[in-house]
mmJSON file of the N, C-alpha and C atoms, coordinates in Angstrom:
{"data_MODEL":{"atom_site":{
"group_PDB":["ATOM","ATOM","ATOM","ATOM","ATOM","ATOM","ATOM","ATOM","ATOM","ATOM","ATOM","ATOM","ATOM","ATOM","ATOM","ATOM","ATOM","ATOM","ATOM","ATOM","ATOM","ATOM","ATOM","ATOM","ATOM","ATOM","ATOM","ATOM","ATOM","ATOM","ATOM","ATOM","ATOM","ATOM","ATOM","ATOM","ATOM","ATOM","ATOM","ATOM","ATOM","ATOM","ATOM","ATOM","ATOM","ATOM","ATOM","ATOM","ATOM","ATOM","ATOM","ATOM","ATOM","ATOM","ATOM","ATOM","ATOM","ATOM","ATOM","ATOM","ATOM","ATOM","ATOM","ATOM","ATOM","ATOM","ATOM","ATOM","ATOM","ATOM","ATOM","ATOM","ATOM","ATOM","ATOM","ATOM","ATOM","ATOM","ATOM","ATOM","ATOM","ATOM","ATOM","ATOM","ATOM","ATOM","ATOM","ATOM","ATOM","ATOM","ATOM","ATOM","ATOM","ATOM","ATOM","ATOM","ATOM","ATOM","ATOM","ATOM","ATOM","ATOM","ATOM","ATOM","ATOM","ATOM","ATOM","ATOM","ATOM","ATOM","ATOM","ATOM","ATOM","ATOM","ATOM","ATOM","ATOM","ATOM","ATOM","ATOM","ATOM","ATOM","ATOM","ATOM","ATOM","ATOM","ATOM","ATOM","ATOM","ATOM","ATOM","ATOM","ATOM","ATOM","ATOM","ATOM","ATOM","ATOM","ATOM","ATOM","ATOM","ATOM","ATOM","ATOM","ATOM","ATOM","ATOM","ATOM","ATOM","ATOM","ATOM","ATOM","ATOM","ATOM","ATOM","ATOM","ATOM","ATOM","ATOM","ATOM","ATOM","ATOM","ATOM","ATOM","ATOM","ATOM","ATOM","ATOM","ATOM","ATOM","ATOM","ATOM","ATOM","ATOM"],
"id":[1,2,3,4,5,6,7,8,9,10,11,12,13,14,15,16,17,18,19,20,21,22,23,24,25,26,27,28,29,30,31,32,33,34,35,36,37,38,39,40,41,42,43,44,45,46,47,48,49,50,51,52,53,54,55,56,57,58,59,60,61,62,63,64,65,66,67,68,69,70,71,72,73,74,75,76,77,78,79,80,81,82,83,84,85,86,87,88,89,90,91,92,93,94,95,96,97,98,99,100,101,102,103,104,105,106,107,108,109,110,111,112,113,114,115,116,117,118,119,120,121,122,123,124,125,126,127,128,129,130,131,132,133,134,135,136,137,138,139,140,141,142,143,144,145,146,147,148,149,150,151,152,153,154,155,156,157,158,159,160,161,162,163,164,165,166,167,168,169,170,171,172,173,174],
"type_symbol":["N","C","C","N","C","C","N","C","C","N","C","C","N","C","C","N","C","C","N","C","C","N","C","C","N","C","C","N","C","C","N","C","C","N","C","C","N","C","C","N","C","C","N","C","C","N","C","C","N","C","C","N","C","C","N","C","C","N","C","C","N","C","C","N","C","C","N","C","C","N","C","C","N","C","C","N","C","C","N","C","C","N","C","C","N","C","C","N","C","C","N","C","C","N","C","C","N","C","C","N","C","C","N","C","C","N","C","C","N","C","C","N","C","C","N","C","C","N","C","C","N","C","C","N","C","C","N","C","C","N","C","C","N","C","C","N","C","C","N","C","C","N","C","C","N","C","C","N","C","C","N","C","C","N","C","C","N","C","C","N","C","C","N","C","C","N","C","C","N","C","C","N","C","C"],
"label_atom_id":["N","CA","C","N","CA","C","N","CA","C","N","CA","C","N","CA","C","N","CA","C","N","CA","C","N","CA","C","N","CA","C","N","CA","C","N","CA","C","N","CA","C","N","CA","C","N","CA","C","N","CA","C","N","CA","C","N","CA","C","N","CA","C","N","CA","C","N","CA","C","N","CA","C","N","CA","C","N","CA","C","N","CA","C","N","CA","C","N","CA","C","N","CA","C","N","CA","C","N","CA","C","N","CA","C","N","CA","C","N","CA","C","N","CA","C","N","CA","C","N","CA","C","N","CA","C","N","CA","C","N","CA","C","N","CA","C","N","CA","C","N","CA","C","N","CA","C","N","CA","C","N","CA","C","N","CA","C","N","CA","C","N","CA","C","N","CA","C","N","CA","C","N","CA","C","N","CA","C","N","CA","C","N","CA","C","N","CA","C","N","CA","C","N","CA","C","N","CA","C","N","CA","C"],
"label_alt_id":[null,null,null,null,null,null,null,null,null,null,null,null,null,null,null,null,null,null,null,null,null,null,null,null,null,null,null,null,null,null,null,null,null,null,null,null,null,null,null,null,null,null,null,null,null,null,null,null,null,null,null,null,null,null,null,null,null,null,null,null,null,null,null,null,null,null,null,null,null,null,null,null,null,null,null,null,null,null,null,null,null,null,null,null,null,null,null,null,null,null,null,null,null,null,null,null,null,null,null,null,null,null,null,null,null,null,null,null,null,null,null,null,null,null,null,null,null,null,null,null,null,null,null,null,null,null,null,null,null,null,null,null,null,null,null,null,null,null,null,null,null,null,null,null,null,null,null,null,null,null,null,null,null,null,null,null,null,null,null,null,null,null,null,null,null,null,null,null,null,null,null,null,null,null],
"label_comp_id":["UNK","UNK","UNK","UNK","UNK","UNK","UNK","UNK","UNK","UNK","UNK","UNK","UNK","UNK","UNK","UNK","UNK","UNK","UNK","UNK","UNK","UNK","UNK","UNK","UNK","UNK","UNK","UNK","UNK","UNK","UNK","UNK","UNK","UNK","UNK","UNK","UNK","UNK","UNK","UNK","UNK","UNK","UNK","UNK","UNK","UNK","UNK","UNK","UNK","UNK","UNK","UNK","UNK","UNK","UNK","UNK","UNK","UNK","UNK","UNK","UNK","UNK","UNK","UNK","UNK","UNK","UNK","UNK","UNK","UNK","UNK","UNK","UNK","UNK","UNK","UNK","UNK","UNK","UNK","UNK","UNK","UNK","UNK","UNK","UNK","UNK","UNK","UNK","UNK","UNK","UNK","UNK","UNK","UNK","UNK","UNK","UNK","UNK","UNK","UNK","UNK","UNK","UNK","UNK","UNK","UNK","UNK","UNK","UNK","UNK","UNK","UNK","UNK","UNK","UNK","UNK","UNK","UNK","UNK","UNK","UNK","UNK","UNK","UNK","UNK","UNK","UNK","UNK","UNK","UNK","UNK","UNK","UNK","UNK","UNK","UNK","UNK","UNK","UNK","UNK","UNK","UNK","UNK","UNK","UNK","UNK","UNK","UNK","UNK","UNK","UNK","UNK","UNK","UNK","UNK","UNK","UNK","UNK","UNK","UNK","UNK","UNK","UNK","UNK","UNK","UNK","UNK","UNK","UNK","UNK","UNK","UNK","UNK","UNK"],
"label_asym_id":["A","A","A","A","A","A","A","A","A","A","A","A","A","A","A","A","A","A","A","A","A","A","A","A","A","A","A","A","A","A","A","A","A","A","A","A","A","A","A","A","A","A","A","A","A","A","A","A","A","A","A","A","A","A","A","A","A","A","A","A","A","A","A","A","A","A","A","A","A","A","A","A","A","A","A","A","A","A","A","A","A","A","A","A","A","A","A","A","A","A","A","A","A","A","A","A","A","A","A","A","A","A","A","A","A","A","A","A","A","A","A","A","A","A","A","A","A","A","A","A","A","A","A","A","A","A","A","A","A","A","A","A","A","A","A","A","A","A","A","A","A","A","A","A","A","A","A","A","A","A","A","A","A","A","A","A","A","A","A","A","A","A","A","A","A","A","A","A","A","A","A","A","A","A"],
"label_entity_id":["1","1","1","1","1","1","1","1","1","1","1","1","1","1","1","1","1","1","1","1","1","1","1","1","1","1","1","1","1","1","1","1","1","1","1","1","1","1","1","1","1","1","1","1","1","1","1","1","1","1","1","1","1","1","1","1","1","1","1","1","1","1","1","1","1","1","1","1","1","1","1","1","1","1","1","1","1","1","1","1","1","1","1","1","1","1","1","1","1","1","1","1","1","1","1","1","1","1","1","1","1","1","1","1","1","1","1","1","1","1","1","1","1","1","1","1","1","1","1","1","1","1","1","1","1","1","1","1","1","1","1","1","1","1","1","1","1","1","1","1","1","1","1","1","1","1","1","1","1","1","1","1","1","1","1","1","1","1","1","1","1","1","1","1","1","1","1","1","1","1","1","1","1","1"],
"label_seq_id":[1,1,1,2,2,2,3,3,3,4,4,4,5,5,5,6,6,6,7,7,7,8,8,8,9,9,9,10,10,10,11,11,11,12,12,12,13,13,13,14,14,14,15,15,15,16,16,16,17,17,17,18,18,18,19,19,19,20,20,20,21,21,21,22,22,22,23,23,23,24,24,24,25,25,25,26,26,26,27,27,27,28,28,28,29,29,29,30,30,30,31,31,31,32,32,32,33,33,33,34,34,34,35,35,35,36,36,36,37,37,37,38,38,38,39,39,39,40,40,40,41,41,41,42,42,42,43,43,43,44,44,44,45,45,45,46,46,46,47,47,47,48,48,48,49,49,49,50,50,50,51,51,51,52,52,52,53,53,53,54,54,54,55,55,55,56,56,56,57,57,57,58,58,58],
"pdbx_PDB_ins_code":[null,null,null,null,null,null,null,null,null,null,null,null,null,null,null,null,null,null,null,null,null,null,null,null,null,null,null,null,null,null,null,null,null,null,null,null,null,null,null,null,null,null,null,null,null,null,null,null,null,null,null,null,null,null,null,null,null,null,null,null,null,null,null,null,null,null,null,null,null,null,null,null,null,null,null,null,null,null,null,null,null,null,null,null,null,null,null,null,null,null,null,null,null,null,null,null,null,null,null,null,null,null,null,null,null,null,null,null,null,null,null,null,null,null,null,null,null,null,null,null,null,null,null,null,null,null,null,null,null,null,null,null,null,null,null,null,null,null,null,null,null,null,null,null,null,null,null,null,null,null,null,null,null,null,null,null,null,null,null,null,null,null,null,null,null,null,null,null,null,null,null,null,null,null],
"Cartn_x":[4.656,3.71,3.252,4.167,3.851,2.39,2.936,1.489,0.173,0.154,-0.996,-1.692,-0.903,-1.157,-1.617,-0.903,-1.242,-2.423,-3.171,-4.242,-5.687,-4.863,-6.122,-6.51,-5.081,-5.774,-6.449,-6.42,-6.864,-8.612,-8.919,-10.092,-10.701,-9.647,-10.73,-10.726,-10.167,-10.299,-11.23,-11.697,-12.852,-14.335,-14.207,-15.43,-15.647,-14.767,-15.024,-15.903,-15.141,-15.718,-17.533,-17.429,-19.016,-19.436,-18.967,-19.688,-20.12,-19.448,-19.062,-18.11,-19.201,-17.834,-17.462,-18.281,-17.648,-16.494,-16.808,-15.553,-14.508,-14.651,-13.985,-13.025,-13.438,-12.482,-12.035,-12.2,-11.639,-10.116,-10.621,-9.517,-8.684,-8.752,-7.991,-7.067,-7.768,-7.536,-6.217,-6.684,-5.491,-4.336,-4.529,-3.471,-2.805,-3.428,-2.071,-1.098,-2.151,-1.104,-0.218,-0.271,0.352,1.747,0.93,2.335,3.263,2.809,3.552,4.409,3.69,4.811,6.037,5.502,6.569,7.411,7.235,8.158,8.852,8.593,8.947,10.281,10.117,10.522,11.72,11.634,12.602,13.178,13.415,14.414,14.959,14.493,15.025,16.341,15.757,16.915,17.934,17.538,18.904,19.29,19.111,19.991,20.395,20.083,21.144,22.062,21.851,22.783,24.104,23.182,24.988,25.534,25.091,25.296,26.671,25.88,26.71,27.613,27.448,28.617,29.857,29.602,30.646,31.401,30.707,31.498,32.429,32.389,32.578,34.003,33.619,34.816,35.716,35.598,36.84,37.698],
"Cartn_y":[-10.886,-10.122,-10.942,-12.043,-12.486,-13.531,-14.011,-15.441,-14.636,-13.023,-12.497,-12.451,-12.183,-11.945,-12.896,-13.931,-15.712,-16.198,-15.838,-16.025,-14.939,-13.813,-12.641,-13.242,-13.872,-14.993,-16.014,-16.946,-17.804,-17.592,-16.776,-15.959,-15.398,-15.148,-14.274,-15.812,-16.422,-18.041,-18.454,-18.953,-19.704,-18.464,-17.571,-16.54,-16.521,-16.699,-16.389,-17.995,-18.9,-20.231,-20.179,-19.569,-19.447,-18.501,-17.359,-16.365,-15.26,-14.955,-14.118,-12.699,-12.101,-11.031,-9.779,-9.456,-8.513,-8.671,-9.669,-10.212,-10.948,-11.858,-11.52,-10.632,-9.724,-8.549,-7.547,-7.533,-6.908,-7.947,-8.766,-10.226,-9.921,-10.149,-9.813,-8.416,-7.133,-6.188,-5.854,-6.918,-6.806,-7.79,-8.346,-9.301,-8.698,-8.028,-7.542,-6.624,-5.899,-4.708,-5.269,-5.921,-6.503,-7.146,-8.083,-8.806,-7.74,-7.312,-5.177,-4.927,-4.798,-4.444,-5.009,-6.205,-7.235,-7.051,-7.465,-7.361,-6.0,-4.879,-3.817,-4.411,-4.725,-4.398,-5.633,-6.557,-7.576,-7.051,-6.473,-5.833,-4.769,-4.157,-2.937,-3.511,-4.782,-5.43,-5.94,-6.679,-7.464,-6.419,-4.987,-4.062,-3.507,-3.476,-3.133,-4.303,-5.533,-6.402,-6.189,-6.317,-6.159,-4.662,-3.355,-2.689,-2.576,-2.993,-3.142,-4.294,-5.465,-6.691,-6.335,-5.035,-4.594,-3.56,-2.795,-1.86,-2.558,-3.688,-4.263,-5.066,-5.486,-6.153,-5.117,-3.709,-3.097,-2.692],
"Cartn_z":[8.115,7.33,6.123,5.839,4.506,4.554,6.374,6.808,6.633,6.731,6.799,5.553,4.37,3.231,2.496,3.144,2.876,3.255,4.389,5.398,4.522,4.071,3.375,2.041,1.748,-0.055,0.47,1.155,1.216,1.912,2.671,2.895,2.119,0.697,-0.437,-1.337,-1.966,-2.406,-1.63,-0.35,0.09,-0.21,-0.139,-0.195,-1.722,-1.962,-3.835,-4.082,-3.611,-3.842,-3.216,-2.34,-1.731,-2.44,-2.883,-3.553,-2.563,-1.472,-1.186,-1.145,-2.324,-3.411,-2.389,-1.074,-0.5,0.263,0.784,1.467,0.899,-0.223,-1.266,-1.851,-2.041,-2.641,-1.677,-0.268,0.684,1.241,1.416,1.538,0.631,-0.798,-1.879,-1.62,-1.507,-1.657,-0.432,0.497,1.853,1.488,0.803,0.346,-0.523,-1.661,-2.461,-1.182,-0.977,-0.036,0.785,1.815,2.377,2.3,0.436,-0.536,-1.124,-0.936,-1.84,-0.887,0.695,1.429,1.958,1.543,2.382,1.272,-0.416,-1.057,-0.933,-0.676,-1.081,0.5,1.446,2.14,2.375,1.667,1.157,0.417,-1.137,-1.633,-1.249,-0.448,0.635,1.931,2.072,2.798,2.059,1.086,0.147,-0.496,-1.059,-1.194,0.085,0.863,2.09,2.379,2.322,2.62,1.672,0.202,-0.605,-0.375,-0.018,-0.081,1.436,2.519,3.363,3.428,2.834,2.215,1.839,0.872,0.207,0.728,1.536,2.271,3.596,4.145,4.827,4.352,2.651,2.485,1.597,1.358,0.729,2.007],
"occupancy":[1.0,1.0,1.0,1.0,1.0,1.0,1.0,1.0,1.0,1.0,1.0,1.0,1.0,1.0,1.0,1.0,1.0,1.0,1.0,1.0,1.0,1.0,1.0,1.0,1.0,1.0,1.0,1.0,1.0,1.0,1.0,1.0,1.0,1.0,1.0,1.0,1.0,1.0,1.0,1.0,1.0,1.0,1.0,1.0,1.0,1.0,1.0,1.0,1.0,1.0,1.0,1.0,1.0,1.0,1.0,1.0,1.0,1.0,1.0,1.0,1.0,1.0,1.0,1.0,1.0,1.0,1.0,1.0,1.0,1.0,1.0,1.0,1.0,1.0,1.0,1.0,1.0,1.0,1.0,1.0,1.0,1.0,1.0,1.0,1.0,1.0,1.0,1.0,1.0,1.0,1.0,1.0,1.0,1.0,1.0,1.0,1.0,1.0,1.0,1.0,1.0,1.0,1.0,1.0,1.0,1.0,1.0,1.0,1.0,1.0,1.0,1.0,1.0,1.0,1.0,1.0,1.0,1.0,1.0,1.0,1.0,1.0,1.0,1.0,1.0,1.0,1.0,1.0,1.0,1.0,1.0,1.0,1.0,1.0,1.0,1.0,1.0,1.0,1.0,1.0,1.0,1.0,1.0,1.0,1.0,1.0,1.0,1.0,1.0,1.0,1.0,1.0,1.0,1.0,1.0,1.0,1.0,1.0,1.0,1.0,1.0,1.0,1.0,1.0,1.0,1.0,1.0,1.0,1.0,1.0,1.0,1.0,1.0,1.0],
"B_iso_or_equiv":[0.0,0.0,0.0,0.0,0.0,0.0,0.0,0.0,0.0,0.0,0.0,0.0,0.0,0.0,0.0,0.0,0.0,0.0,0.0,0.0,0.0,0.0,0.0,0.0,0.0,0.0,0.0,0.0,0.0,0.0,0.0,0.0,0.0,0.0,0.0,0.0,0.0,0.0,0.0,0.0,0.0,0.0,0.0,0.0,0.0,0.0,0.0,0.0,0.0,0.0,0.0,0.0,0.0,0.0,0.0,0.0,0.0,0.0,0.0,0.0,0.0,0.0,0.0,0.0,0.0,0.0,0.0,0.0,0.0,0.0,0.0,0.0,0.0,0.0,0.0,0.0,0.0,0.0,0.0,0.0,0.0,0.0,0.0,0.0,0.0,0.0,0.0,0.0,0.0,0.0,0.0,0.0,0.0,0.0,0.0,0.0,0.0,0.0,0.0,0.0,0.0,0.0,0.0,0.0,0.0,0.0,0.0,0.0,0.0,0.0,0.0,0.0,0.0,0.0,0.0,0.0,0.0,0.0,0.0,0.0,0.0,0.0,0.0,0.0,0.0,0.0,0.0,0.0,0.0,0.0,0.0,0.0,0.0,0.0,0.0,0.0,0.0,0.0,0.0,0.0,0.0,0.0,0.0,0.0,0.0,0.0,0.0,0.0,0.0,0.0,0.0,0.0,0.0,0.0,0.0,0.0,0.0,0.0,0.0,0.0,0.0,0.0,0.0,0.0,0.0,0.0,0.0,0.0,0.0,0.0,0.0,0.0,0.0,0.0],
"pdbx_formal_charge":[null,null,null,null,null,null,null,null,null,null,null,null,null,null,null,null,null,null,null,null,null,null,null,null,null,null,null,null,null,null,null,null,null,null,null,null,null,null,null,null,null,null,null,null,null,null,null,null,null,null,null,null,null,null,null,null,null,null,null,null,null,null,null,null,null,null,null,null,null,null,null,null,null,null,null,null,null,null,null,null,null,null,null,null,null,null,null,null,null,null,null,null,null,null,null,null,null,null,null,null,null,null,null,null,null,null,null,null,null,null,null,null,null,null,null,null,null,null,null,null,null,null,null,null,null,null,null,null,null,null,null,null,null,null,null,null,null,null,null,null,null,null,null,null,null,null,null,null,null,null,null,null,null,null,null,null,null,null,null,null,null,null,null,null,null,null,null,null,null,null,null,null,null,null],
"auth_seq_id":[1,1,1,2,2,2,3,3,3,4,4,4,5,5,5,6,6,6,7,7,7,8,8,8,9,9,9,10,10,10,11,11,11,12,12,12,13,13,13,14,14,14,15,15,15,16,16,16,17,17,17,18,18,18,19,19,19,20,20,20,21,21,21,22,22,22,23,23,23,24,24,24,25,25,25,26,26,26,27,27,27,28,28,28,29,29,29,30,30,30,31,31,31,32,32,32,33,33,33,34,34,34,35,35,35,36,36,36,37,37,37,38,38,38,39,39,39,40,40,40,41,41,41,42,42,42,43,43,43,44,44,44,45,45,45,46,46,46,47,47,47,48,48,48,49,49,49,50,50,50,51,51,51,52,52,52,53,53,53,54,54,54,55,55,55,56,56,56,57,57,57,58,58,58],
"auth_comp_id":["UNK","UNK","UNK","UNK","UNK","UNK","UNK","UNK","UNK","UNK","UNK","UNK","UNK","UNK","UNK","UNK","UNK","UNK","UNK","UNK","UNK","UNK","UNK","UNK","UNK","UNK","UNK","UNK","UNK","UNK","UNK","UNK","UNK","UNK","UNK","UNK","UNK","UNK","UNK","UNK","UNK","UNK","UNK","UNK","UNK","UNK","UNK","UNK","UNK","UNK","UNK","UNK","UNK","UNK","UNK","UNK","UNK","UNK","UNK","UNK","UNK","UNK","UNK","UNK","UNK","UNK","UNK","UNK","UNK","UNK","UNK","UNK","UNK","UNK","UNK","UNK","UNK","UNK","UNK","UNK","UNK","UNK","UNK","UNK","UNK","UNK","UNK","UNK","UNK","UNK","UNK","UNK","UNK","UNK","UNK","UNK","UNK","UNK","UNK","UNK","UNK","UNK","UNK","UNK","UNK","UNK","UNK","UNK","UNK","UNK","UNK","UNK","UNK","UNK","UNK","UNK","UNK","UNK","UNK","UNK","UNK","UNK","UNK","UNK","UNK","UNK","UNK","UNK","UNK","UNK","UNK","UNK","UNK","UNK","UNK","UNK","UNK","UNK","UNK","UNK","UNK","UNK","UNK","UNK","UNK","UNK","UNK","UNK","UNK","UNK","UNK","UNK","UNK","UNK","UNK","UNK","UNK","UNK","UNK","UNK","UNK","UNK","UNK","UNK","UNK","UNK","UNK","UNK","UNK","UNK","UNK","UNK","UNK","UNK"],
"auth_asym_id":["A","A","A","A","A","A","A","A","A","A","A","A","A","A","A","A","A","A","A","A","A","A","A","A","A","A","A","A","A","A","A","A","A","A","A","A","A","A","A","A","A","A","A","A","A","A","A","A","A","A","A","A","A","A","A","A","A","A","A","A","A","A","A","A","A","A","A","A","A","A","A","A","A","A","A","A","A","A","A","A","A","A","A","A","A","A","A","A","A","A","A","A","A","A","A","A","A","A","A","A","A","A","A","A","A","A","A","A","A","A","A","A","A","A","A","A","A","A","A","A","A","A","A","A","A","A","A","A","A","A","A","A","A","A","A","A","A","A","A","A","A","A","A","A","A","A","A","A","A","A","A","A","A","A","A","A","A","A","A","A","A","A","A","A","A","A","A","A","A","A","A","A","A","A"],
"auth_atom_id":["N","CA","C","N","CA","C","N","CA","C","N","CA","C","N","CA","C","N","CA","C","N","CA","C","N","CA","C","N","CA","C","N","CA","C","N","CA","C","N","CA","C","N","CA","C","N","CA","C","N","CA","C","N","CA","C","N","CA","C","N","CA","C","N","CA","C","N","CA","C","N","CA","C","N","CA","C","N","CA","C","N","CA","C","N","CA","C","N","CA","C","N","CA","C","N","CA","C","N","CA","C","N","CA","C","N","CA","C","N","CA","C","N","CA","C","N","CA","C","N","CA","C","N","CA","C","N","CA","C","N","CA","C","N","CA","C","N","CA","C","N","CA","C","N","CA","C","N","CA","C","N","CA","C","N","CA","C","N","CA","C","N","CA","C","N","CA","C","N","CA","C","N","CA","C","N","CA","C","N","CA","C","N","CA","C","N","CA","C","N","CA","C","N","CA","C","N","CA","C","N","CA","C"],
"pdbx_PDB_model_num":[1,1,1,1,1,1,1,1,1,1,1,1,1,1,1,1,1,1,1,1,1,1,1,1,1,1,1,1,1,1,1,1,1,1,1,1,1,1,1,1,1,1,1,1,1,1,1,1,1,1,1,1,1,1,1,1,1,1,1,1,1,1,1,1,1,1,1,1,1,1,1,1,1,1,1,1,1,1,1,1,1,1,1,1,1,1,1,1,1,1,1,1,1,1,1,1,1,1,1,1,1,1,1,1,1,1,1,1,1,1,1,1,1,1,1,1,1,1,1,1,1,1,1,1,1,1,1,1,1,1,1,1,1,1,1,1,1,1,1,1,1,1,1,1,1,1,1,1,1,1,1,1,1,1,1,1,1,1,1,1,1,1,1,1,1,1,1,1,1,1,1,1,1,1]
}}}
């Protein structure tokens, strides 16, 4: 999910460079979301990891 988010910046960076502001800011607009979810969904795992780490080692 993250190559996508990577791929939606770099699509709104070349459009911005041409001056292409609609596509531009749709690119952008899919990239934050995307970067949102993935993070959201990375600290959702590394608190499950220590969460289950620790239950594992008492």
């Amino acid at each position: 999910m993250l190559k996508w988010a990577f791929v939606f910046l770099i699509i709104a960076i070349i459009a911005g460079i041409f001056g292409f502001t609609d596509v531009q800011a749709a690119s952008a607009t899919i990239a934050q979301w995307l970067f949102g979810i993935f993070l959201v969904l990375f600290l959702g795992a590394v608190i499950l990891a220590f969460v289950i780490g620790k239950s594992l080692t008492s």
